[in-house]
ChimeraX commands (.cxc) that place a marker at each C-alpha (Angstrom):
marker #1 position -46.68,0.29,14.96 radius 0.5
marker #1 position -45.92,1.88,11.59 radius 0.5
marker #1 position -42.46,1.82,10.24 radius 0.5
marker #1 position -41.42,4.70,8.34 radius 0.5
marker #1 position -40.40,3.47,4.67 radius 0.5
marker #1 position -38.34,6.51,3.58 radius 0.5
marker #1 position -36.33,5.88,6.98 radius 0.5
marker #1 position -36.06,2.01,6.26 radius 0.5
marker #1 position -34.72,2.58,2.73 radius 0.5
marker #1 position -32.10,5.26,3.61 radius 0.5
marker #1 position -30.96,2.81,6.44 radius 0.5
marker #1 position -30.43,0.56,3.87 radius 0.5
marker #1 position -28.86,2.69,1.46 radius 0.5
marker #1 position -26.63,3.97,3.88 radius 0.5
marker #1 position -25.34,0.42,5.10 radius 0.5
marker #1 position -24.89,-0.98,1.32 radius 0.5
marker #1 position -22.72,1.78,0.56 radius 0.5
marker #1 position -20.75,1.26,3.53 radius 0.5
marker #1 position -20.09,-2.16,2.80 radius 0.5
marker #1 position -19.42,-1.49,-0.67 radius 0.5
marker #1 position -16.86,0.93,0.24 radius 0.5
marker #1 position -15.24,-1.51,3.28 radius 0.5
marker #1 position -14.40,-3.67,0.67 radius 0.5
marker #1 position -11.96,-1.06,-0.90 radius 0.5
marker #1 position -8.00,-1.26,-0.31 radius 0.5
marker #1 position -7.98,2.67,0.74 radius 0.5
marker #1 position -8.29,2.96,4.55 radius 0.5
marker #1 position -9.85,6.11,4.06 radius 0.5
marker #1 position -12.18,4.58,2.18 radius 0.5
marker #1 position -12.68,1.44,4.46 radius 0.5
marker #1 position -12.98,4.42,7.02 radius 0.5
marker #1 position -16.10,6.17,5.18 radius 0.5
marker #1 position -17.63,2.60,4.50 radius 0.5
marker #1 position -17.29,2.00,8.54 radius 0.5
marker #1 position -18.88,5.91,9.33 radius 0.5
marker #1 position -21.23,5.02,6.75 radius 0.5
marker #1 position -22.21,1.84,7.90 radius 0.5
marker #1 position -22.78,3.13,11.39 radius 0.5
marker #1 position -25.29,5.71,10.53 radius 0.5
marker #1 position -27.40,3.24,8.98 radius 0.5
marker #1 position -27.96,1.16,11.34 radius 0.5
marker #1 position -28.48,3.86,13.97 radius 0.5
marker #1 position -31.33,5.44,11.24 radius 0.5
marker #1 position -32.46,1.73,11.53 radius 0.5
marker #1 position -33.00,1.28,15.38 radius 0.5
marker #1 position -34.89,4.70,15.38 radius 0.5
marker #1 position -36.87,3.32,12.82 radius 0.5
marker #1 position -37.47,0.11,14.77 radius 0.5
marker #1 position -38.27,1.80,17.65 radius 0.5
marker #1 position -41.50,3.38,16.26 radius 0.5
marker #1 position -43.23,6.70,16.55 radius 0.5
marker #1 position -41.65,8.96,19.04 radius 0.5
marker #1 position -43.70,9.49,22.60 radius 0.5
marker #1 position -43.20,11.29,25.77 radius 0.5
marker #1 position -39.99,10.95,27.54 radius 0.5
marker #1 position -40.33,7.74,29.50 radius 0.5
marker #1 position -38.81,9.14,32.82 radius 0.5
marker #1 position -41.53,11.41,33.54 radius 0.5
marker #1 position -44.37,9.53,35.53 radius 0.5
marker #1 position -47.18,8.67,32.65 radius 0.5
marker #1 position -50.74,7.26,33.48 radius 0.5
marker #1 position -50.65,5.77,29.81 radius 0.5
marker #1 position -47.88,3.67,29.37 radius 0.5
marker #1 position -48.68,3.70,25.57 radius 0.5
marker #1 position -47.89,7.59,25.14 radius 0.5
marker #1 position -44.40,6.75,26.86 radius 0.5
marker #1 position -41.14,6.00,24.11 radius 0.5
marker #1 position -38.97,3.08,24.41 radius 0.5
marker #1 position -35.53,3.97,25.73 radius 0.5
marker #1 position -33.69,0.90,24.64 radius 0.5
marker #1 position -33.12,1.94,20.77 radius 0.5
marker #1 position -31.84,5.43,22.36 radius 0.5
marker #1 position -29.29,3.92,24.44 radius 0.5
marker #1 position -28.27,1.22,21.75 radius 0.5
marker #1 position -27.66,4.47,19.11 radius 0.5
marker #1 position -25.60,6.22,22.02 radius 0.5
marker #1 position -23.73,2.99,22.37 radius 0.5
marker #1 position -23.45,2.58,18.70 radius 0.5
marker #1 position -22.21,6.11,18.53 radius 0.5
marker #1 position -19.44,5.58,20.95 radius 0.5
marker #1 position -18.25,2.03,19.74 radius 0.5
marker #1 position -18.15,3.77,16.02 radius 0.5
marker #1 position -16.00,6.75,17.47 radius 0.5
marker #1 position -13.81,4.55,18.72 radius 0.5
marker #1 position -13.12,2.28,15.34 radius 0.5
marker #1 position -13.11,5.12,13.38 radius 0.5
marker #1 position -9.77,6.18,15.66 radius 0.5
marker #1 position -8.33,2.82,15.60 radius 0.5
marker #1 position -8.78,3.35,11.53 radius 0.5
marker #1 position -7.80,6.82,11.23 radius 0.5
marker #1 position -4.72,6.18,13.20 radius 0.5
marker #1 position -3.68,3.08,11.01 radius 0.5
marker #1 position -4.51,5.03,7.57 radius 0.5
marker #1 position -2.08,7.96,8.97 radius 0.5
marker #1 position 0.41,5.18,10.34 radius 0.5
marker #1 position 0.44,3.54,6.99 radius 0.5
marker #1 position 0.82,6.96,4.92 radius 0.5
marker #1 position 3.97,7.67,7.34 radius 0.5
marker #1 position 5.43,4.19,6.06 radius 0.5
marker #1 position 4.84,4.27,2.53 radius 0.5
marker #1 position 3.87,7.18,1.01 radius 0.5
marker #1 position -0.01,5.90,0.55 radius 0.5
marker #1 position -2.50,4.22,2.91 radius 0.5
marker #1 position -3.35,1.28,0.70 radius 0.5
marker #1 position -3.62,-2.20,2.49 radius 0.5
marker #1 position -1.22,-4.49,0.58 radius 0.5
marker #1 position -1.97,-7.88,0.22 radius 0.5
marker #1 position -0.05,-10.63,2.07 radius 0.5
marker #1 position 2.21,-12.91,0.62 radius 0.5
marker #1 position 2.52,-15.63,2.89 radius 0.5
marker #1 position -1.20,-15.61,2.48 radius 0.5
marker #1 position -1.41,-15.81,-0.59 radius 0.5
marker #1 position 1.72,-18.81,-0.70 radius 0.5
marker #1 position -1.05,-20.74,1.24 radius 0.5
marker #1 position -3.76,-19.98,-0.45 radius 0.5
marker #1 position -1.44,-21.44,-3.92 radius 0.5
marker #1 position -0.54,-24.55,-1.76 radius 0.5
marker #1 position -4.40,-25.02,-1.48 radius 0.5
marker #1 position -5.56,-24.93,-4.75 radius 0.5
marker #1 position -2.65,-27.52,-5.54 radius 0.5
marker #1 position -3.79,-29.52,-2.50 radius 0.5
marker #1 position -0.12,-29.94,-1.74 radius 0.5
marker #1 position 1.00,-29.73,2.08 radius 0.5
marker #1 position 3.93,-27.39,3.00 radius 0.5
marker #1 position 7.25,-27.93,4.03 radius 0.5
marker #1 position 6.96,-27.11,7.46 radius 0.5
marker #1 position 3.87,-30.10,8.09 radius 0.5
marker #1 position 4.17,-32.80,10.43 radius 0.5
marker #1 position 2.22,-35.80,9.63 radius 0.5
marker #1 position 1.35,-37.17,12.88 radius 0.5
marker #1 position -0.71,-40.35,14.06 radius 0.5
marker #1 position -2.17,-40.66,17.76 radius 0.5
marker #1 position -2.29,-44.13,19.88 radius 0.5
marker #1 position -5.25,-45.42,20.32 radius 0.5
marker #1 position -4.97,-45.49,23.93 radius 0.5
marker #1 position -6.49,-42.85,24.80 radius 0.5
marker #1 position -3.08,-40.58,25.59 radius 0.5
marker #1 position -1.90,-37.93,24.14 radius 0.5
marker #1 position 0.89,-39.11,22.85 radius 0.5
marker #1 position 2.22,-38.75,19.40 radius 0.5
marker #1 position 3.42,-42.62,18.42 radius 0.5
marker #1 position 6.43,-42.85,16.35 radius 0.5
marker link #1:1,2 radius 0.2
marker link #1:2,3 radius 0.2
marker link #1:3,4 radius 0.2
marker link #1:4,5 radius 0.2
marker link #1:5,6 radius 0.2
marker link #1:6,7 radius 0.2
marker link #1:7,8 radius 0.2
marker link #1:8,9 radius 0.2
marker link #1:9,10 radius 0.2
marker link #1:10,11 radius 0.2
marker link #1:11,12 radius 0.2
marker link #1:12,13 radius 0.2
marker link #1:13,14 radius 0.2
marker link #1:14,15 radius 0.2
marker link #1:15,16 radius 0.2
marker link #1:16,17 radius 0.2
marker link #1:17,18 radius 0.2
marker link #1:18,19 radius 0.2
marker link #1:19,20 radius 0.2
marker link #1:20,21 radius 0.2
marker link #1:21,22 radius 0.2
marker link #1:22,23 radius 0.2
marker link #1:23,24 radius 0.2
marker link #1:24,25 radius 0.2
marker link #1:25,26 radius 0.2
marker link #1:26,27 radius 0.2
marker link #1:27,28 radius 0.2
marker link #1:28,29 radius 0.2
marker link #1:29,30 radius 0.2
marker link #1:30,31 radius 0.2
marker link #1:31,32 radius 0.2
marker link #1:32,33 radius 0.2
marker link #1:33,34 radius 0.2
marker link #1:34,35 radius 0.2
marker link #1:35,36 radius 0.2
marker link #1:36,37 radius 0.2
marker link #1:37,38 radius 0.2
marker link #1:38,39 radius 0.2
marker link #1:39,40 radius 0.2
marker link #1:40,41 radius 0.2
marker link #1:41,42 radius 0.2
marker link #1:42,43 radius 0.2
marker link #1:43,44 radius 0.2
marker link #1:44,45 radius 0.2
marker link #1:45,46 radius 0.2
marker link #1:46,47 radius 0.2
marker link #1:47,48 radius 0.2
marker link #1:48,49 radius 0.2
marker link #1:49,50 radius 0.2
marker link #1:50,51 radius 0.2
marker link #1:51,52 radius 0.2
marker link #1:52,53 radius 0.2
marker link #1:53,54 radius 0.2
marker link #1:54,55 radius 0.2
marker link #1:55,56 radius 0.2
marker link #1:56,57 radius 0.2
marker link #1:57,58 radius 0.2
marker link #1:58,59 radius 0.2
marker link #1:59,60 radius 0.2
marker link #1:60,61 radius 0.2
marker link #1:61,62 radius 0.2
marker link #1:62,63 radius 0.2
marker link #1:63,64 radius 0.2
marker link #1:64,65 radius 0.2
marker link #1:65,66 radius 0.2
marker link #1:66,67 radius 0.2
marker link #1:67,68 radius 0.2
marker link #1:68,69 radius 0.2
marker link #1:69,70 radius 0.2
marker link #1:70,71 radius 0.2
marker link #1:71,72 radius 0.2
marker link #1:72,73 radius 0.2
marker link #1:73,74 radius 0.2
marker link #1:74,75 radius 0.2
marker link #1:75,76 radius 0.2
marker link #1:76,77 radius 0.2
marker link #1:77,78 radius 0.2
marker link #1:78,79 radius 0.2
marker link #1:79,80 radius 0.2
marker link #1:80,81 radius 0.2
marker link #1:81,82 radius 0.2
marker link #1:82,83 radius 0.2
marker link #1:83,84 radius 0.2
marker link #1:84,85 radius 0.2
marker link #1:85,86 radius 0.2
marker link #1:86,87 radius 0.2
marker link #1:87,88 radius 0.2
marker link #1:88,89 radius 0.2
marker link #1:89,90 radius 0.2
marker link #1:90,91 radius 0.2
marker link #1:91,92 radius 0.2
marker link #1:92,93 radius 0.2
marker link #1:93,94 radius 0.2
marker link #1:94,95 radius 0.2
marker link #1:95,96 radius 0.2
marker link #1:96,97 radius 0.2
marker link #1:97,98 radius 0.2
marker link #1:98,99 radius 0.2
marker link #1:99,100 radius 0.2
marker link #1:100,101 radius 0.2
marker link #1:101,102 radius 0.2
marker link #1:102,103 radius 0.2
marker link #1:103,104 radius 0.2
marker link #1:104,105 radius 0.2
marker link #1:105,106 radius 0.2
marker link #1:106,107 radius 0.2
marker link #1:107,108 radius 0.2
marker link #1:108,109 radius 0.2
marker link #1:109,110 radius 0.2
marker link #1:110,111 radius 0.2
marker link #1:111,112 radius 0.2
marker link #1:112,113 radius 0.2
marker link #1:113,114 radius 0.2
marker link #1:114,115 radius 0.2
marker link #1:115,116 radius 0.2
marker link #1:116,117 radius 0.2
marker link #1:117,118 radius 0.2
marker link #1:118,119 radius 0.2
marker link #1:119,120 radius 0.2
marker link #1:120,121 radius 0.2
marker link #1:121,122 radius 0.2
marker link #1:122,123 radius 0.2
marker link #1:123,124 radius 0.2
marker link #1:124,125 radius 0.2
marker link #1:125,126 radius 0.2
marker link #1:126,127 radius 0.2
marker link #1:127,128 radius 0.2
marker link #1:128,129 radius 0.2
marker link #1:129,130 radius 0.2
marker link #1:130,131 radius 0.2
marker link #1:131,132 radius 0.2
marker link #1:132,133 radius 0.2
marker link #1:133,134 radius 0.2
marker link #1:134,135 radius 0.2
marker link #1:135,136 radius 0.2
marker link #1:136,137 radius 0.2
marker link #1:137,138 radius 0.2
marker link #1:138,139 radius 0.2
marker link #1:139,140 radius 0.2
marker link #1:140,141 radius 0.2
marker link #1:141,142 radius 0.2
view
């Protein structure tokens, strides 16, 4: 089996601009970046699957001359899975524009609080320090 290069690279052109653009704060962007994404790797398992045959469900004395169904069915699976993120996205970006004006993801501050607490290796407020028996129980000992 020969792969087809000019397939291979597009595949991989298409999926490292998708990520590139998931990594945006846009959701219409992260939405592009998912679309994107998608197609490449469907352009990928055609390439994997090799050179296209005769349909397989037709009775074939050479087995050879038949194509593998498997990479068909994982692209129509692909396909359906994608359709269905790419709602789930759409509907946030138009949820989000409805709230604020924009559909930019904002960053969270509690997240961020913890993420300062790390960096000073301090523990929060809200942290329990608590020591087990060695019995075997679970039981918190005073």
């Amino acid at each position: 089996m020969t792969a087809n290069l000019t397939l291979a690279l597009v595949a991989g052109l298409l999926v490292a601009c998708g990520v590139y653009l998931l990594t945006e704060r846009s959701l219409s962007r992260i939405l592009m970046g998912v679309i994107l994404m998608s197609n490449g790797v469907n352009v990928l398992f055609l390439v994997a699957a090799g050179r296209a045959g005769r349909p397989a469900i037709l009775g074939q004395e050479d087995p050879s001359a038949m194509t593998d169904p498997l990479p068909q069915a994982m692209v129509l699976t692909a396909i359906v899975i994608t359709m269905a993120v790419s709602a789930f996205v759409m509907t946030m970006a138009y949820r989000s524009f409805q709230l604020s004006g924009h559909d930019e993801v904002r960053d969270d501050v509690e997240d961020r609080r913890i993420r300062e607490l790390a960096q000073r290796d301090e523990t929060s407020t809200s942290f329990e320090e608590q020591t087990f028996s060695d019995t075997g129980e679970d039981v918190v000992s005073e």
